[in-house]
N, C-alpha and C positions, 0 to 999 in steps of 0.2 A: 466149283468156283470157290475160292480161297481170297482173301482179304492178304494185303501188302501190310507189313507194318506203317509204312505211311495212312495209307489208308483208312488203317483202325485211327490213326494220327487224328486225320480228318474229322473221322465219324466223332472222335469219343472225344476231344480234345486232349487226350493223352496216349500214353503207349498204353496205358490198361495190361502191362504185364501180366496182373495176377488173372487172367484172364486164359492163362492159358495153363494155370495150376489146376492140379485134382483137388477136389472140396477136401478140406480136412474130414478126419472122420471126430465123431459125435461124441464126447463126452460125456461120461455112465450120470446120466440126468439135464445133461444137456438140450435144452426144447430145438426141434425141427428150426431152419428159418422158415417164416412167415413169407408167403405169397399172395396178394389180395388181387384177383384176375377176374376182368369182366366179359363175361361173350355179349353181344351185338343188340340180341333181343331178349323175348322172351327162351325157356327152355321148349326146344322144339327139335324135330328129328334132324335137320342139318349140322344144330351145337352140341349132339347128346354124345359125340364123342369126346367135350371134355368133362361132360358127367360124368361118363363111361371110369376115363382115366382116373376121377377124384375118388368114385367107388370103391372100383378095381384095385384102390394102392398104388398105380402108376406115379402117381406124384409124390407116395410117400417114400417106395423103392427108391426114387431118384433123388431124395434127399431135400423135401419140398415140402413144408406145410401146407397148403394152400386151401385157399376158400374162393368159390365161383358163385360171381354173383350176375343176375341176367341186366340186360344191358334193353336201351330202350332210345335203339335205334345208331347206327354207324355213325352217323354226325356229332352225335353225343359221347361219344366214346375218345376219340384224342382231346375233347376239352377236358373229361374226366381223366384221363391217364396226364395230362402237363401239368393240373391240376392239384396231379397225387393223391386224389381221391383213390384209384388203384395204382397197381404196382404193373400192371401190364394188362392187355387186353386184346381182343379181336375188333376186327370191323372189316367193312369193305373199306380197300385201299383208297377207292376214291376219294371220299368225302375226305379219309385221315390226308392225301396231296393236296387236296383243297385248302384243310388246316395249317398244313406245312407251308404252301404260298403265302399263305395271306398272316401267318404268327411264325416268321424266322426265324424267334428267337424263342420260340415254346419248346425247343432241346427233343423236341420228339424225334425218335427212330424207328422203320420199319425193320424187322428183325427175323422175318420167317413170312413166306407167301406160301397158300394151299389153293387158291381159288387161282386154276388159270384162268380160267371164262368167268366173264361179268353176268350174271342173274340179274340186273336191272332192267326192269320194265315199265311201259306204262298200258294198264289193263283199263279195256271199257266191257259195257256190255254186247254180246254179240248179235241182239236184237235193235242193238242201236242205230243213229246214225251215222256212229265214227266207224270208220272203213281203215282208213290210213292216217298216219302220224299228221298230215299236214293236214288234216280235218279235225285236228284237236283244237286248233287257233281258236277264239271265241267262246269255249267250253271249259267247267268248274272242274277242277282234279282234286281231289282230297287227300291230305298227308298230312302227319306231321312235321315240323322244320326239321326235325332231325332226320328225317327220314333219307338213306341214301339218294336212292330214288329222285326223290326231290330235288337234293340237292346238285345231284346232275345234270338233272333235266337243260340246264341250257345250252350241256355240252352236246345233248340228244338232241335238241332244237336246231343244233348249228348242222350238224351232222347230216338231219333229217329237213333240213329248209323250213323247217318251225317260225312263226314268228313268234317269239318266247313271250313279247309284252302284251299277245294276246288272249294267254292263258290264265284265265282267272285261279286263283289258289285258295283252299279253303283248310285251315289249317286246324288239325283236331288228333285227339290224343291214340293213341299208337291202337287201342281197341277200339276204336270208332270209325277206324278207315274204311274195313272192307264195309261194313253194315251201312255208311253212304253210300256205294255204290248197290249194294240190295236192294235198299231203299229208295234210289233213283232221288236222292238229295244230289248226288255229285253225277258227275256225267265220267269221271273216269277216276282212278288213284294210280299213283306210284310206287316204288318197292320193289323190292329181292322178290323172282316167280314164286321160290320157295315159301315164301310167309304170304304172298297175294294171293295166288291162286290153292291156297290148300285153305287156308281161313275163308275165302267165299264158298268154297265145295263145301265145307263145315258149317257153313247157315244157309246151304240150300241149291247155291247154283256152279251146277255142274261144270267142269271143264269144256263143256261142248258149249256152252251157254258166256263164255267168256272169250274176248276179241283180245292177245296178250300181242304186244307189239314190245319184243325183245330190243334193246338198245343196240344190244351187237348186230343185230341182224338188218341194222339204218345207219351201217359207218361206222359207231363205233366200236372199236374193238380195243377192250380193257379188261384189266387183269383183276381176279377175284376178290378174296380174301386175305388178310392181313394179318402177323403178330407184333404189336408194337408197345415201346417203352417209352424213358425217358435216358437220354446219357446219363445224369446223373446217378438212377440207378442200375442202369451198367454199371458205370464206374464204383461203384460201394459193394455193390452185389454178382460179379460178373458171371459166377458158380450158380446162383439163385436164375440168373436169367438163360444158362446154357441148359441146367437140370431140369428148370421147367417146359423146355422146349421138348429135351427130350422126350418126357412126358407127353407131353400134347401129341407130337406126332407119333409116337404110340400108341396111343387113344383111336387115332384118326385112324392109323391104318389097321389094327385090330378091328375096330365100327365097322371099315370097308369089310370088310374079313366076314363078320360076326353081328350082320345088321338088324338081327332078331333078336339077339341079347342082348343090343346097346338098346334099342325102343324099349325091351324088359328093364333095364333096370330105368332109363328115364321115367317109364311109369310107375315104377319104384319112389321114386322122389317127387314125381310129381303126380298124383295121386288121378288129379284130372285131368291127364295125357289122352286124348283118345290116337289110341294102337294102329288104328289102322289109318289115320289122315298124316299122323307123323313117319309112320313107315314110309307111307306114298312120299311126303316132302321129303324127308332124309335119301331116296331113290334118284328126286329130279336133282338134288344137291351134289351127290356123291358123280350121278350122269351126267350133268350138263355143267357143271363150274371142276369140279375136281379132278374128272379123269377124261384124259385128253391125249392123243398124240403123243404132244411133247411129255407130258409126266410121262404115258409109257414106256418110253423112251430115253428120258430125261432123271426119273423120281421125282418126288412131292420139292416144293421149296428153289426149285432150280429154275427160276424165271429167263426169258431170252432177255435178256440185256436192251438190243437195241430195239424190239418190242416195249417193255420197260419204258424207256426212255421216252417213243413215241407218248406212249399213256399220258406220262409227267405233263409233258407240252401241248396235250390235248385238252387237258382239264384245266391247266395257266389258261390256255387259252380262251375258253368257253367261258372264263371268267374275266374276260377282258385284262388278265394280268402278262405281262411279259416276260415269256419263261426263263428261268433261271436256275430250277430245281435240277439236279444230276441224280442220277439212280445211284452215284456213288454219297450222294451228299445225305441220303436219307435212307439210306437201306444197306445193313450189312448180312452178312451169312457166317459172320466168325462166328455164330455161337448155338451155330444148327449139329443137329447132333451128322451123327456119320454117313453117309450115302445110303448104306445098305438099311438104315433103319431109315429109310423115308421112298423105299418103295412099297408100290402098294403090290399085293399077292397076288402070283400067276391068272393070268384072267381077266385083271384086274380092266 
């Protein structure tokens, strides 16, 4: 999929010419450009492939200084990128279309998709009384407000015949989540499977011992993860924003490749990684949002369009807003590196 020049017109409010130049090369002292890039959460086997790539030199290769900082929840994340706080980041795309309806004019662009499948769920215990989503009505969920999860929840209420105004919320900080639900303070949380159900296996209870009620699997069917900016730095940096992507999806499909050595070096950096909970979450990440059909098919970053679109007007909608979002208005692919580097390896 290719970008018209109109198009970029649209997205960037200009032709962004220089956008289609080779980065100059480096003058003998010359410092790297700087990249200030946040992923989503904490560092965990889902994100460790843009560890992976800071270690590795993938970002230095491609002409990138960059610095990764962990992020503290998807909701948080396009406030922090329109903010300039970073220069670009990850999140689930939802929450970032959520932010896109409701702040028009926050310049934000989606710029690179890896998660075709949505991980959003909401987990109870499976000794409990909650059986099915419409048994959540009357019962405490624990999250953060930033918490994806959360934040969609209404569009999984709408989906799943929820009455959303019956769900009590109990709002608590990003390590607090699972240990309510241990504790049996909350009667369920919200969140990415990935970070819900690998964090409660890591204080005790087991995956057999957990009720997970996927979103996709109650109507809605939405699209994963996210690379998003601001136009403006497009516009200033268009070379900064093409060479980092490179990178990232190098990272990612190298990880898929090499899923032993991206957890090694994560516990590398992060010293108190336990090896074997983040292998397992990096496993249900790479299985159940990343590799699908269509990416086999398709490569990484190649989203269906009128899928896509569905998404947009699902999430306006669950929000009582009236759609108006266009997958062209908020999402470009001019600066995704070449097809053949954003498959993933035979097998895959």
């Amino acid at each position: 999929m290719s970008l018209t020049a109109s198009r970029r017109q649209i997205l960037m409010g200009t032709g962004v010419a220089a956008a289609g130049l080779a980065m100059p090369a480096l003058v003998r002292g010359q410092s790297m450009p700087r990249l200030r890039f946040c992923i989503d959460w904490a560092r965990q086997g889902p994100n460790a492939y843009v560890t992976l790539a800071r270690e590795k030199g993938f970002f230095r290769e491609a002409g990138v200084d960059a610095t990764v900082d962990r992020g503290f929840g998807s909701g948080r994340v396009p406030v922090d990128v329109a903010a300039g706080t970073y220069d670009m980041g990850q999140a689930d795309m939802n929450p970032v279309i959520k932010f896109m309806a409701e702040n028009p004019n926050s310049g934000l662009v989606m710029i690179g998709i890896w998660g075709d499948r949505s991980l959003l769920c909401a987990t109870v215990r499976a000794d409990g009384p909650v059986r099915t989503p419409k048994e959540l009505e009357g019962r405490t969920l624990a999250a953060p407000e930033s918490d994806a999860g959360r934040q969609l929840f209404p569009a999984f209420a709408k989906a799943a015949g929820i009455d959303a105004a019956k769900i009590n919320w109990l709002t608590v900080s990003p390590e607090l989540r699972e240990p309510m639900l241990v504790q049996r303070r909350a009667d369920g949380i919200t969140g990415a499977v990935t970070s819900t159900s690998m964090s409660l296996k890591a204080l005790g209870m087991d995956m057999s011992q957990q009720r997970i009620m996927m979103y996709r699997d109650h109507g809605l069917d939405l699209l994963g993860t996210c690379y998003l900016t601001t136009r403006t730095f497009i516009e200033r940096n268009p070379e900064v924003v093409r060479s980092s992507l490179r990178a990232l999806f190098r990272g990612l499909v190298y990880a898929n490749a090499n899923r032993e050595e991206s957890i090694a070096i994560l516990k590398r950096v992060e010293p108190l990684t336990d090896v074997a909970i983040e292998t397992e979450r990096q496993v249900i990440s790479m299985e159940e949002q990343v590799i699908s059909d269509h990416v086999r098919a398709n490569g990484l970053g190649n989203p269906d369009r009128a899928r896509f679109q569905r998404a947009l007007a699902t999430v306006e909608e669950a929000y009582g807003l009236t759609p108006r979002l266009t997958v062209d208005a908020v999402y470009t692919d001019a600066f995704l590196p070449p097809a053949a580097e954003r498959r993933l390896s035979p097998g895959a």
